[in-house]
C-alpha positions in Angstrom: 6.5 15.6 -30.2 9.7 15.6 -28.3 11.0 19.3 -27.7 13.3 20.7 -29.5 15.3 22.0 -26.2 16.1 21.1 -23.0 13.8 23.0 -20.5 14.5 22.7 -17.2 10.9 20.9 -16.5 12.7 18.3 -19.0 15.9 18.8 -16.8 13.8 18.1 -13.3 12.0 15.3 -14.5 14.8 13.4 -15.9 17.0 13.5 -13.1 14.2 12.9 -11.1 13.4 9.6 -12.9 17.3 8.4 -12.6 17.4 9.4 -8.9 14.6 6.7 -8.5 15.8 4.3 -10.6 12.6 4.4 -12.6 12.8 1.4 -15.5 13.7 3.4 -18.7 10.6 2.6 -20.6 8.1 3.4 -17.6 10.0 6.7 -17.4 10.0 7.5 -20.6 6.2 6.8 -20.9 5.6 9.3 -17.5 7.8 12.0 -18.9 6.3 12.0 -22.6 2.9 12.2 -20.7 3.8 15.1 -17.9 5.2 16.8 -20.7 2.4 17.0 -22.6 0.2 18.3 -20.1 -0.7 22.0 -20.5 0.9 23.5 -17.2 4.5 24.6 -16.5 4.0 23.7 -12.6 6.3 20.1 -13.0 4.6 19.0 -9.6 0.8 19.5 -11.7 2.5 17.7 -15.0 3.9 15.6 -13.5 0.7 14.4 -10.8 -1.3 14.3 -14.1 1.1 12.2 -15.7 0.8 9.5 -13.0 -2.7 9.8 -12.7 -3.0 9.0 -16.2 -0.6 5.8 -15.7 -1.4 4.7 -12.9 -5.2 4.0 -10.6 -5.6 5.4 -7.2 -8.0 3.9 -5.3 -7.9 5.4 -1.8 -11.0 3.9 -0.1 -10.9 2.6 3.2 -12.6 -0.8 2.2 -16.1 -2.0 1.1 -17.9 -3.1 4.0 -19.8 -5.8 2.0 -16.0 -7.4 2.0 -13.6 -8.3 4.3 -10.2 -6.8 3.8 -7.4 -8.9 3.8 -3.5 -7.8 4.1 -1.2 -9.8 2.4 2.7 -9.3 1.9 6.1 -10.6 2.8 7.1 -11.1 6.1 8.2 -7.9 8.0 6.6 -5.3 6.0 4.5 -3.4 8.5 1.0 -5.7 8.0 -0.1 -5.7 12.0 1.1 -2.3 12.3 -0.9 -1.4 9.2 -3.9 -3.3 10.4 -3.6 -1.4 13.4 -3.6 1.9 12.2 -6.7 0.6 10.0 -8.6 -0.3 12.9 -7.5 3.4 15.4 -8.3 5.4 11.8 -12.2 3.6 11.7 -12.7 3.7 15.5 -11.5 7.5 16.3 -13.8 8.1 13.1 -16.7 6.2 14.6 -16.9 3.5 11.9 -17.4 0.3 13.8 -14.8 -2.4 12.9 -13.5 -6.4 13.4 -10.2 -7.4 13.3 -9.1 -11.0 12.7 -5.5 -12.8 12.8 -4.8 -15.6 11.2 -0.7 -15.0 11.8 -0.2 -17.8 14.6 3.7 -18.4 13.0 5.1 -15.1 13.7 6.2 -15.0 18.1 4.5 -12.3 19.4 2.2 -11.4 16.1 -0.7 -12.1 18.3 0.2 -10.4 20.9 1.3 -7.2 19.5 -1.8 -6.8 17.4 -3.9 -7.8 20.9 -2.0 -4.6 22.5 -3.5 -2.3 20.1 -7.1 -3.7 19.5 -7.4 -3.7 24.0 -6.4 -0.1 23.8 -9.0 0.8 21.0 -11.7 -1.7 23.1 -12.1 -4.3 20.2 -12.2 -7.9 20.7 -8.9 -9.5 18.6 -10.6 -12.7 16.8 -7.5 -15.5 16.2 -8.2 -17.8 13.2 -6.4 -21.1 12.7 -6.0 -21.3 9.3 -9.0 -21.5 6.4 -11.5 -23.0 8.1 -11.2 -21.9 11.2 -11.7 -18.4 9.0 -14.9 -19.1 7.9 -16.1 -19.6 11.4 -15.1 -16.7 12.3 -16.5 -14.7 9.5 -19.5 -16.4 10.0 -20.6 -15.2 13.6 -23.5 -13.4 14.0 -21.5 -10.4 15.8 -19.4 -10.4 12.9 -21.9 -9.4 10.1 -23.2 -6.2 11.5 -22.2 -4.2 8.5 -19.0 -3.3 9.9 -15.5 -2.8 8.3 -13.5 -6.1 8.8 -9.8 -6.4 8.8 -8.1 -9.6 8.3 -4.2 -9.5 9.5 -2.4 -12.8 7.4 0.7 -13.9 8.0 4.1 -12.9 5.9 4.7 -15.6 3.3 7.8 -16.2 0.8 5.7 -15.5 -2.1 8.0 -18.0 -4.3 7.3 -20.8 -2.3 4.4 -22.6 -3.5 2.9 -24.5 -0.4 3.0 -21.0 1.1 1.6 -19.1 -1.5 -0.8 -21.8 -1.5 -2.4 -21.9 2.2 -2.5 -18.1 1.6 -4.9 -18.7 -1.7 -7.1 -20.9 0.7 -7.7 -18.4 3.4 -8.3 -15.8 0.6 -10.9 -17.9 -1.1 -12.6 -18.7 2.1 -12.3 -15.1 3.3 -14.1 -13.8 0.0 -11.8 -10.6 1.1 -10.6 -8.1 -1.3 -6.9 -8.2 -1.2 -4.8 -5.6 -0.4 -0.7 -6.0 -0.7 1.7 -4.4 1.4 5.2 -3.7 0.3 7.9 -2.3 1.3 10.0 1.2 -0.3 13.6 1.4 -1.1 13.4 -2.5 -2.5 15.2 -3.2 -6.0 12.4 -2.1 -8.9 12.6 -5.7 -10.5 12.7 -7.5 -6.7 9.5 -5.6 -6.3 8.0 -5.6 -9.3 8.7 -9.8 -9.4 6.9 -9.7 -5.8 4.2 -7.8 -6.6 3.0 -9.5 -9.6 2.9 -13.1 -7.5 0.5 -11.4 -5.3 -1.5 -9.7 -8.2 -2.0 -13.4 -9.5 -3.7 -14.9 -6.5 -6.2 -11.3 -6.3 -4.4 -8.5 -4.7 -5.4 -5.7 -6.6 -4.7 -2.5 -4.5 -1.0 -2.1 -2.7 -0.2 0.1 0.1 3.3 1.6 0.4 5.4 1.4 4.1 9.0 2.9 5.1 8.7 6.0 2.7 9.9 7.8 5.8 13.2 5.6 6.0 13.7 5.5 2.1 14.5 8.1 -0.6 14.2 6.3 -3.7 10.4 4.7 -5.4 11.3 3.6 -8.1 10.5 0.4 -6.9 7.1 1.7 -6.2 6.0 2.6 -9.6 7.3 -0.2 -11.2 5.8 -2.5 -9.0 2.3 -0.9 -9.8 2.6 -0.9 -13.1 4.0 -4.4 -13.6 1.1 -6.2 -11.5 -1.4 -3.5 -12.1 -2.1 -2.5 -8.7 -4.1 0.6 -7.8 -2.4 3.0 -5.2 -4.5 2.9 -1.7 -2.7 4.3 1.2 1.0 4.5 2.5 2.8 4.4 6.1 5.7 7.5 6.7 5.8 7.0 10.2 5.9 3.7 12.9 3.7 5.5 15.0 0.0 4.3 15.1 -1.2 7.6 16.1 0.1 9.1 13.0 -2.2 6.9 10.6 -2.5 6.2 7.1 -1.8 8.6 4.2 -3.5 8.3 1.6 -1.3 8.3 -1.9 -2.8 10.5 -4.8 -1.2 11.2 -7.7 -0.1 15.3 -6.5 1.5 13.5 -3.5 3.0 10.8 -5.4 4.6 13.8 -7.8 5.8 15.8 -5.0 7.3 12.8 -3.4 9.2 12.3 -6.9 9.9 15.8 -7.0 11.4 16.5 -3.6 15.2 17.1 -2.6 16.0 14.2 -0.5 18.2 16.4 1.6 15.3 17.3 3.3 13.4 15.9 6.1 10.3 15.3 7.1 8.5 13.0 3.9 5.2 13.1 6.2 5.0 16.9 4.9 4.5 16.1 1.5 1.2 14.1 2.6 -0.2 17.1 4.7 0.4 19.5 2.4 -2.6 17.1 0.0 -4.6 15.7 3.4 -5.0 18.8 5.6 
């Protein structure tokens, strides 16, 4: 039932949807649900809201499968990986981290610089079937986490899209997306769905500390049904993963972008 008066948890929600550029229909589906939740904290209605939308799947990774970062180019995928392999190795979880991003100057090199510091060795694959060598040593299948580092692609260009399919299939990894905030909710959405359709299934969310508006965000998990895993608010290695659940997501939504420090919002859930 749609309320009779405007309330200002109507009010707050609204605006917050518009400030995001939240696609009408997605918005109206969050805001019928927060509204219906039995709490006048907006930050609860609303985190139960999303949670009802939307899956969070936090998990570092299966150790029974590779994981695999896919994405455009220049969205934060060696950095990520990086952060992925510090986060296991200062929490004692034994890891391997692979390359297969020869195009990229310097993508080897920069990941190299991290995995020397943390003591790992940096395995650099070829392509496909150089992959499957790789993943097929000895050292390798240990029952440690493994991170596979890919190369950006243009995800509407087939022959691209294409040679990333191959390593996927030959990695049997599970497939983890990573995009960008502040991009156009339709760009995003259109993006995330070509990923979705060759196994990506979980997307983790970089530059929320330069961006204000996630619209793009939401829409992109609801179009190509991706579970929420983790997101980047800061360069910094040392400052890790967050991990997204739906109370951070909500006060994220819900802030005043005057202020600073998105990071906050994250330690507020985590700590």
């Amino acid at each position: 039932p749609k309320p009779s008066k405007v309330t200002p948890q109507v009010e707050m929600l609204v605006q917050a949807m518009a400030y995001h550029g939240i696609p009408t229909l997605l918005a109206e589906r969050i805001c019928r649900s927060a509204l219906s939740a039995e709490t006048d904290d907006t930050t609860l209605a609303l985190a139960a809201s999303l949670d009802k939308h939307f899956d969070f799947s936090p998990k570092f990774s299966t150790r029974k499968k590779p994981l695999m970062l896919v994405g455009p180019p220049g969205v934060g995928k060696t950095m990520t990986i990086a952060k992925m392999a510090a986060s296991a190795t200062m929490g004692g979880r034994p890891v391997h981290v692979i390359t297969t991003d020869k195009s990229r100057a310097g993508a080897v090199d920069q990941l190299k610089a991290f995995t020397d510091i943390l003591k790992l060795k940096l395995w650099v694959s070829n392509g496909a079937e150089n992959l499957s060598e790789i993943l097929d040593k000895p050292e390798l299948n240990d029952g440690s986490h493994v991170l596979i580092d890919t190369g950006g692609i243009n995800c509407y260009e087939a022959s691209e899209l294409g040679a990333l399919t191959e390593q996927i299939v030959i990695g049997s990894s599970e497939i983890m997306v990573v995009l960008p905030a502040g991009t156009d909710a339709a760009e995003m959405s259109d993006t995330a769905e070509k990923f979705a359709a060759i196994g990506a299934n979980r997307m983790l969310v970089t530059r929320l500390d330069t961006t204000r508006r996630y619209g793009g965000v939401l829409s992109a998990a609801d179009k190509a049904n991706l579970s929420f895993s983790y997101a980047c608010v800061s360069p910094s290695v040392a400052s890790g993963l967050h991990v997204l659940t739906p109370v951070n997501l909500a006060r994220l939504i819900l802030r005043d972008p005057t202020q600073q420090g998105v990071s906050s919002e994250f330690d507020k859930v985590q700590k």
